[in-house]
VEXVO-593632 format. One line per 4 residues: number of its first residue (from 1); for each residue x negated, y negated, z negated of C-alpha. Coordinates in nm, 3 decimals. Layout:
NUM	X/Y/Z ~ ...
***
This chain:
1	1.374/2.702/-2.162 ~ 1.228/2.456/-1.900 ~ 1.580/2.440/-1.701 ~ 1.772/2.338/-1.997
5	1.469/2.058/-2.063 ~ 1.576/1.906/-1.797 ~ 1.970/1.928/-1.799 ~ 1.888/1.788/-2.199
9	1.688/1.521/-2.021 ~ 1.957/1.401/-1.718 ~ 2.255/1.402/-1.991 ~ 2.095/1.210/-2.250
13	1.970/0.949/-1.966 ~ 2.306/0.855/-1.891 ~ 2.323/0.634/-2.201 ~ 2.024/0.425/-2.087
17	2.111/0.355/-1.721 ~ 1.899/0.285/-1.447 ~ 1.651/-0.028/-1.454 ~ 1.682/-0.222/-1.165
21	1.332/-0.165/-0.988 ~ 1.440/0.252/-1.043 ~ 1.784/0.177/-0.871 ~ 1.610/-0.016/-0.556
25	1.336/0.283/-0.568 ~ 1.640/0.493/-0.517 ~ 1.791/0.258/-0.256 ~ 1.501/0.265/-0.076
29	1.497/0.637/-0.047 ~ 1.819/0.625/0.078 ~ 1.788/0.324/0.347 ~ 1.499/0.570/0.479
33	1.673/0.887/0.479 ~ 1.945/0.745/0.654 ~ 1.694/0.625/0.948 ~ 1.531/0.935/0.952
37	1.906/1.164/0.956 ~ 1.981/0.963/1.281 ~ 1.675/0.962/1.479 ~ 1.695/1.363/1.417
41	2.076/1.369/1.493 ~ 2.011/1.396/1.850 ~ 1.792/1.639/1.834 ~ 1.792/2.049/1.952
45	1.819/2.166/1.614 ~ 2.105/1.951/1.525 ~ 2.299/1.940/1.801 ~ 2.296/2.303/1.812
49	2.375/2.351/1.448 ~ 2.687/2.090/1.484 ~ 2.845/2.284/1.779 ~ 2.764/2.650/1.581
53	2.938/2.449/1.271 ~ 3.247/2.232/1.438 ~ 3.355/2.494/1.670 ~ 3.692/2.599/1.597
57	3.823/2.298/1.454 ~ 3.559/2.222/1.161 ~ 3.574/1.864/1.195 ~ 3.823/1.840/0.953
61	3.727/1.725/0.561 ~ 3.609/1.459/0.351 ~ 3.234/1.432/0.369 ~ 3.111/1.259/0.716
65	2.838/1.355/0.981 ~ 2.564/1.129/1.021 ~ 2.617/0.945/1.259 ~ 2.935/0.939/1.435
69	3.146/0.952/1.103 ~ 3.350/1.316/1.220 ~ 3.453/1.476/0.913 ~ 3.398/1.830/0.814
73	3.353/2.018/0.428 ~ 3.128/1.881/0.172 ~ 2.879/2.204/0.231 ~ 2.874/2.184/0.605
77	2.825/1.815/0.610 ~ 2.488/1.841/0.356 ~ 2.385/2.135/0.542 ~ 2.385/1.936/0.939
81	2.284/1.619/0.771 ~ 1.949/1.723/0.556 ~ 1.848/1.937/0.841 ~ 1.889/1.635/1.107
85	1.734/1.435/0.850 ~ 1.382/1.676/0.880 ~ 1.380/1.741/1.226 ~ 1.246/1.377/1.357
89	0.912/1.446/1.057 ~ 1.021/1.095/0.934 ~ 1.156/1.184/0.579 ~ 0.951/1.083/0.278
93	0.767/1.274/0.086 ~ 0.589/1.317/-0.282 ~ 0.277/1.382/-0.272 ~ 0.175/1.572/-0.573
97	0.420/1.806/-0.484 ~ 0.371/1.869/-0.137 ~ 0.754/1.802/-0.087 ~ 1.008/1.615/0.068
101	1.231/1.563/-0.152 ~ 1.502/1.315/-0.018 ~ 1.606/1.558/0.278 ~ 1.785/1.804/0.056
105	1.875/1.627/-0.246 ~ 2.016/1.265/-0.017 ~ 2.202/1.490/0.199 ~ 2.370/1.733/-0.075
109	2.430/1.433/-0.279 ~ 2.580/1.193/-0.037 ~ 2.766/1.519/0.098 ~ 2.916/1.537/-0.295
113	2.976/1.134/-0.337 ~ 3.206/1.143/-0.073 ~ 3.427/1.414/-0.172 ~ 3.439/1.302/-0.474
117	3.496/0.915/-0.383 ~ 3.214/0.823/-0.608 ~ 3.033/0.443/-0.607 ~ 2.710/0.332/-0.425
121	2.540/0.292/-0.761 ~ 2.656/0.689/-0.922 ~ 2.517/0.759/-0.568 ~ 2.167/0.584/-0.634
125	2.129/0.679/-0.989 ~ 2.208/1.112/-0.907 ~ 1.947/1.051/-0.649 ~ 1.700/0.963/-0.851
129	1.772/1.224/-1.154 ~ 1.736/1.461/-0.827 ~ 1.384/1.389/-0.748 ~ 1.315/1.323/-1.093
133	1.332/1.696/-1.167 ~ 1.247/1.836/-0.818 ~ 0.959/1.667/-0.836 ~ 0.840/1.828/-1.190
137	0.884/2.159/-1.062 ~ 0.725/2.087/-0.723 ~ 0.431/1.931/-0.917 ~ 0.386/2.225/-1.133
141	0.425/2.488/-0.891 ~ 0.083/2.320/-0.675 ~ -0.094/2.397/-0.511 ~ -0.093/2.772/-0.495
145	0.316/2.756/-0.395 ~ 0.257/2.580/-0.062 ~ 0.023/2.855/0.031 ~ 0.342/3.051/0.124
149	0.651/2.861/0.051 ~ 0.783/2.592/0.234 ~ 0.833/2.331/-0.083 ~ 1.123/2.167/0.052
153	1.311/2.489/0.099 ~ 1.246/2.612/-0.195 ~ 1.237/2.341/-0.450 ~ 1.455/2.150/-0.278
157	1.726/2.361/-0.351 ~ 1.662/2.283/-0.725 ~ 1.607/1.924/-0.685 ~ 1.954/1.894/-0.466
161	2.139/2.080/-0.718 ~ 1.976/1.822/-1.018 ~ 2.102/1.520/-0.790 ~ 2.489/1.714/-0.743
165	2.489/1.789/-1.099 ~ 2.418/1.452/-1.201 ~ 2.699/1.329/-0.978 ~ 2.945/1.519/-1.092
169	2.878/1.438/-1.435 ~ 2.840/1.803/-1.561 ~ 2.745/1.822/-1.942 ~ 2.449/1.993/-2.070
173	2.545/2.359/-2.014 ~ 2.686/2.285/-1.680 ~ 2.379/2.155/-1.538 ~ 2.192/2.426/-1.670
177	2.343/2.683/-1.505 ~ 2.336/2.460/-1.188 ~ 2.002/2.404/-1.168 ~ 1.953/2.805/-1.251
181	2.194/2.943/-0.957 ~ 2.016/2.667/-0.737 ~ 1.669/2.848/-0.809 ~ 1.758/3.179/-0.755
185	1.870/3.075/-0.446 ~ 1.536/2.903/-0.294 ~ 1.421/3.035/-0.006 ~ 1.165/2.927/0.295
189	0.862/3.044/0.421 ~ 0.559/2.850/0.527 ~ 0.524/3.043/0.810 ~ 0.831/2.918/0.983
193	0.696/2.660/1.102 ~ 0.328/2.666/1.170 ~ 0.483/2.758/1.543 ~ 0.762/2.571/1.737
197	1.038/2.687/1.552 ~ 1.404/2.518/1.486 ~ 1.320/2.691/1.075 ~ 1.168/2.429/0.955
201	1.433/2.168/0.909 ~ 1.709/2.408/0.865 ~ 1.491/2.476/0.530 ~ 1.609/2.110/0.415
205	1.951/2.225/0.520 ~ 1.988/2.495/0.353 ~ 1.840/2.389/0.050 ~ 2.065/2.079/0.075
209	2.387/2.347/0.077 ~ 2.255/2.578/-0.128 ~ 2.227/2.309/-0.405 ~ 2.535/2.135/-0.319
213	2.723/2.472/-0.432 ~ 2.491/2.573/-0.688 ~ 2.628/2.227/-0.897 ~ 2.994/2.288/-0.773
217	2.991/2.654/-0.930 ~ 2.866/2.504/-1.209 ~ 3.128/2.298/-1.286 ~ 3.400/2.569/-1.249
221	3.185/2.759/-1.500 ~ 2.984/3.024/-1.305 ~ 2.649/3.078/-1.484 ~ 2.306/3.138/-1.387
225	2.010/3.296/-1.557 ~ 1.873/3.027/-1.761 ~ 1.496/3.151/-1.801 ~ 1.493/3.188/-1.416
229	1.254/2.924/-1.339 ~ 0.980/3.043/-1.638 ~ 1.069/3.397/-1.715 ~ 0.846/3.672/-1.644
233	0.995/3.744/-1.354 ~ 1.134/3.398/-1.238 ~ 1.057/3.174/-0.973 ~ 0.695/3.023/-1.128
237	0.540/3.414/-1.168 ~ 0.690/3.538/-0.829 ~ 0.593/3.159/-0.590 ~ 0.325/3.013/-0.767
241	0.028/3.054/-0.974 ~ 0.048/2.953/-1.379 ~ 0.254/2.651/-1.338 ~ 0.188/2.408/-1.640
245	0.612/2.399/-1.744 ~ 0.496/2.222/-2.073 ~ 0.304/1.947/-1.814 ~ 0.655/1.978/-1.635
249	0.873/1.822/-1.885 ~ 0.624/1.603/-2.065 ~ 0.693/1.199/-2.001 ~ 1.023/1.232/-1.788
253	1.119/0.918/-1.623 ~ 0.766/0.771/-1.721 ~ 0.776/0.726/-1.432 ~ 1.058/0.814/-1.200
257	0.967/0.977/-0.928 ~ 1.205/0.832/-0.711 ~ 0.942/0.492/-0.768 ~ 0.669/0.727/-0.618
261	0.706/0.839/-0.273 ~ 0.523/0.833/0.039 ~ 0.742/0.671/0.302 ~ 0.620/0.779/0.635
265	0.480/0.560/0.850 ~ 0.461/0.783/1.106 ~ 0.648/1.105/1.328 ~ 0.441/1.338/1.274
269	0.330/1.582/0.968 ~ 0.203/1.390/0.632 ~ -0.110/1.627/0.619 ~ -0.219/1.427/1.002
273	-0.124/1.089/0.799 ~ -0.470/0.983/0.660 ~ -0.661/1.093/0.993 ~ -0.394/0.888/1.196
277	-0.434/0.584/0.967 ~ -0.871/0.603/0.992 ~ -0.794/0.625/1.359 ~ -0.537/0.336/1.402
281	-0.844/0.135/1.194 ~ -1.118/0.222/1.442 ~ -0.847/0.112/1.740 ~ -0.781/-0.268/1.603
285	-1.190/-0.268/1.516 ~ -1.228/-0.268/1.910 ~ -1.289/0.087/1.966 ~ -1.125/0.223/2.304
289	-1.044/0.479/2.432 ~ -1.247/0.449/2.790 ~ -1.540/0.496/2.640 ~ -1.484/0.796/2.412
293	-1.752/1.074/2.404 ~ -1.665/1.251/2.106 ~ -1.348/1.226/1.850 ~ -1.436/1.413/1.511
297	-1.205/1.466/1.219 ~ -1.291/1.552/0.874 ~ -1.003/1.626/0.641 ~ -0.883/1.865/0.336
301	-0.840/2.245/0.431 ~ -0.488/2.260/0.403 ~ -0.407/1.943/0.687 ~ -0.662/2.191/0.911
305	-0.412/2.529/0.860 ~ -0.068/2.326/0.883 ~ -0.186/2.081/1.116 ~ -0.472/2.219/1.313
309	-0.324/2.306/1.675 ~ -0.596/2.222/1.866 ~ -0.396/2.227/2.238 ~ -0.046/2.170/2.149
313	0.208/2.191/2.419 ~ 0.582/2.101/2.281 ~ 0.654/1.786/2.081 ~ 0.687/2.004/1.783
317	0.376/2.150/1.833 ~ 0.191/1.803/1.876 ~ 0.329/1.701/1.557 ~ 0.168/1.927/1.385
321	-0.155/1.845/1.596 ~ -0.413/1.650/1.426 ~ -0.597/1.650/1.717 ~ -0.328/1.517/1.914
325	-0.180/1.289/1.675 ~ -0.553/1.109/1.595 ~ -0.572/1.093/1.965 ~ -0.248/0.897/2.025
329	-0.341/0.669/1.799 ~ -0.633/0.548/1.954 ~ -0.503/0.533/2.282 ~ -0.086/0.460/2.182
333	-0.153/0.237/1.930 ~ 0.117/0.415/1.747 ~ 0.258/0.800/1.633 ~ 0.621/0.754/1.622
337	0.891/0.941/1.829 ~ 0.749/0.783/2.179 ~ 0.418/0.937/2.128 ~ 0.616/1.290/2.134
341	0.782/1.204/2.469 ~ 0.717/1.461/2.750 ~ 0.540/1.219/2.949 ~ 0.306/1.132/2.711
345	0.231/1.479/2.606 ~ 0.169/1.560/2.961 ~ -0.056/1.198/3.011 ~ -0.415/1.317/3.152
349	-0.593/1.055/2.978 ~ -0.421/1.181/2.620 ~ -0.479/1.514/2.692 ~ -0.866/1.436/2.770
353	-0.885/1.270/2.432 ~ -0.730/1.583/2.260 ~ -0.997/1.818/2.404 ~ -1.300/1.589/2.297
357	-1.120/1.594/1.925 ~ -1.229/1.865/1.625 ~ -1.078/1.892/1.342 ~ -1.306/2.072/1.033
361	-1.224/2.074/0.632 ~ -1.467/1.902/0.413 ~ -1.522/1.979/0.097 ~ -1.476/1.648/-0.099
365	-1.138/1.610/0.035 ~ -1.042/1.989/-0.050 ~ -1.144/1.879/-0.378 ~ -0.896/1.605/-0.427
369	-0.613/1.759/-0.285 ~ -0.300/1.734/-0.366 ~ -0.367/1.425/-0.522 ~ -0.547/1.247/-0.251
373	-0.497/1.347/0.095 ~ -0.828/1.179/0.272 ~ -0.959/1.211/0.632 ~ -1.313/1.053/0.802
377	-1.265/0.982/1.182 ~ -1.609/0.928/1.363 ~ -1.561/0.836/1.743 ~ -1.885/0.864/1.921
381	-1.884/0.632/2.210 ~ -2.103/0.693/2.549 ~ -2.407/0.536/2.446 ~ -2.427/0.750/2.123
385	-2.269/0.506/1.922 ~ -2.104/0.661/1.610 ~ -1.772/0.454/1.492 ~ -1.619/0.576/1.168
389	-1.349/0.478/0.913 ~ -1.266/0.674/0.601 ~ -0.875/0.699/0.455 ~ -0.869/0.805/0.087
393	-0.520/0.698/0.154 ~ -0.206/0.698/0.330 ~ -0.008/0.412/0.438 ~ 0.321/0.465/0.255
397	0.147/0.647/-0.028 ~ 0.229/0.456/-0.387 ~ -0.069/0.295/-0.373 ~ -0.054/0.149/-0.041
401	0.318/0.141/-0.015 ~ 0.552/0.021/0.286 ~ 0.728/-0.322/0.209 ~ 1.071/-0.369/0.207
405	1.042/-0.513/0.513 ~ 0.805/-0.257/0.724 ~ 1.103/-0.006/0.583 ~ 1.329/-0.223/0.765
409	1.128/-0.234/1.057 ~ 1.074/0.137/1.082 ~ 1.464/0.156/1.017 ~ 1.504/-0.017/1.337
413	1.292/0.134/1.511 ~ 1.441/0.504/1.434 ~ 1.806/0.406/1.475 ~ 1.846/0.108/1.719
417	1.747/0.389/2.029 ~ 2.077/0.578/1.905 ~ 2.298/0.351/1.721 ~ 2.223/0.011/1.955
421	2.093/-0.340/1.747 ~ 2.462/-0.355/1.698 ~ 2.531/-0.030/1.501 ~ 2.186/-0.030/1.368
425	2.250/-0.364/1.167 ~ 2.602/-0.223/1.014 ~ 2.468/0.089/0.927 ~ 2.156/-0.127/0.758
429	2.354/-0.360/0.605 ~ 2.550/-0.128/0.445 ~ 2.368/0.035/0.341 ~ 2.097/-0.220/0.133
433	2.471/-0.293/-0.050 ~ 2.495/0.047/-0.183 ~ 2.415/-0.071/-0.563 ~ 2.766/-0.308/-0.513
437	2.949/-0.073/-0.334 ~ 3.279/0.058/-0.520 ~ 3.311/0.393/-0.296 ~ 3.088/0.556/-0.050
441	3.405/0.705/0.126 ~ 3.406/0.289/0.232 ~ 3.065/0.380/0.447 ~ 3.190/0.662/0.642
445	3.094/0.561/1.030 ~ 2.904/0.273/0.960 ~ 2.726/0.195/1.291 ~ 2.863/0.448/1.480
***
């Protein structure tokens, strides 16, 4: 049985321990997680969901809100945190899985680490057997899952109870049954949010607590169907389409998946990423936006269905605007949270730009999807001119990866607005010190 693969896999890994470029992988994931979980902390979605959560004296426990510190239960805590933590469209993702992996399984197992008092470096190494196996099943469940499912809902649960599981130290039945409860549970559909919609991140949420318990159950000795993830009637026959389990479990750690993300680069949906990148190309080649006829983007089918909103209105909506986000690039310079700001979604020159943009699928890049997500931006100027610049990439992909510093830039620039240089360079410092850190309980409020 595939789930008891992997629980074989995370128990006998222990023995080895992490190698140090795995743990800073996994540090890394955490550094940006954390910048993402407070730019989204102010947010609608999250500010609702903490006063829905706290009222009536829920701000009592061991696991902390991020940021601010307040304490509430271990569940509730990975539940407001992984859904803040997907709201700002700054978390990373893994490609071959069309998945986001660090929202739910960071923010279930930081949620876990501090109730149990556990150290930076259990932290770091449970994150990384948590993406390790949420990203085999999200792998092997594309590309027919994402069709309907919302990955990070659904295998996130999975990959959040893996993480938990591995934190708590659960032996080889244990984890088992954890990871089995976890995928019963999965849940999210893609159509939540192709419209403006608060679903979306509570998807990460959810699959955050959902995998959080999953583990704890588990370790009081609750069971869980263990052919539920490649039985006949389990999660692969009844959300995807033949998913290669064998492919799955083959070469586990070789290598970690944690050493593979894409780190975003910008706030906006990954499927906009390689259009946003041609476009930001075109912009420092001289191209300007005064003298735009014609903006048109060629991409993969999918980007054109998630993120095809040709006259967005909200911020939400613009994120999910290819139009809209190749447009701010050219004239922004830039498609982080300022380019979602009401007055630049109401600018007249923007809004020009978006209605001389198209968006079509090509079939080359439909071809190469998952695996490549590629975009062609031509801008034809007023004299005819054609300008265009091809992305077979992303920046922040694992082959064109963001340095250690551009992480600490973008770290900055997501938490500085809400924590202050001040708190921002606490909270930072922190927490590039998790590896030496002797509990995470010591972390609680960090640049609050």
């Amino acid at each position: 049985m595939v789930l008891r693969r992997f629980a074989e896999f995370a128990v006998a890994e222990r023995d080895r321990g992490l190698g140090p470029e795995v743990q800073q992988a996994a540090n890394r994931a955490v550094v940006d997680w954390f910048a993402a979980t407070v730019a989204g902390s102010g947010m609608d979605a999250a500010r609702i969901m903490r006063a829905a959560l706290l009222e009536g004296g829920g701000t009592a426990g061991p696991a902390r809100l991020v940021p601010g510190g307040e304490g509430t239960s271990a569940r509730t805590a990975a539940l407001i945190n992984a859904t803040a933590s997907h709201i700002a469209e700054m978390d990373d993702i893994f490609r071959e899985g069309i998945y986001h992996p660090g929202s739910p399984t960071v923010g279930a197992v930081l949620a876990a680490a501090e109730l149990t008092g556990a150290s930076g470096a259990d932290l770091l190494r449970a994150v990384a057997v948590g993406y390790e196996i949420g990203d085999r099943i999200a792998a092997a469940m594309q590309p027919a899952h994402y069709s309907y499912w919302h990955t990070t809902g659904t295998v996130g649960t999975i990959g959040a109870a893996a993480g938990v599981a591995e934190l708590l130290q659960l032996d080889t039945e244990q984890f088992a049954h954890a990871l089995a409860t976890a995928t019963t549970m999965a849940a999210g559909l893609q159509q939540a949010f192709r419209s403006d919609a608060m679903s979306k991140p509570l998807h990460a949420g959810h699959a955050a607590e959902q995998g959080l318990l999953a583990a704890q159950l588990a370790a009081k000795g609750f069971t869980g169907a263990l052919d539920v993830l490649d039985g006949e009637a389990g999660f692969g026959a009844a959300m995807g389409k033949s998913p290669d389990w064998d492919a799955a479990v083959a070469d586990l750690a070789s290598p970690w998946g944690v050493t593979q993300p894409t780190v975003k680069n910008h706030s906006c949906c990954g499927h906009t990423f390689a259009a946003v990148d041609a476009a930001l190309e075109l912009r420092s080649q001289g191209v300007r936006t005064d003298d735009v006829r014609e903006i048109r983007v060629a991409t993969y089918t999918m980007a054109t269905k998630v993120a095809g909103n040709p006259n967005p209105k909200t911020a939400f909506e613009a994120k999910f605007s290819t139009a809209y986000c190749v447009a701010a690039a050219l004239e922004l310079g830039s498609v982080r949270l300022r380019a979602f700001e009401e007055e630049r979604l109401s600018d007249p020159r923007l809004r020009d730009l978006v209605s001389r943009t198209t968006v079509e699928a090509a079939p080359e890049y439909d071809a190469a999807f998952p695996g490549q997500r590629a975009a062609r931006v031509t801008v034809v100027d007023r004299t005819g001119t054609e300008h265009e610049f091809v992305r077979t990439t992303r920046k922040g992909d694992p082959d064109d990866p963001l340095t250690d510093a551009e992480l600490r830039e973008k770290f900055d620039d997501l938490t500085v607005p809400v924590l202050g240089e001040a708190g921002s360079a606490e909270l930072s410092t922190a927490l590039w010190g998790l590896p030496d850190l002797a509990d995470v309980r010591d972390m609680a409020g960090r640049g609050a």
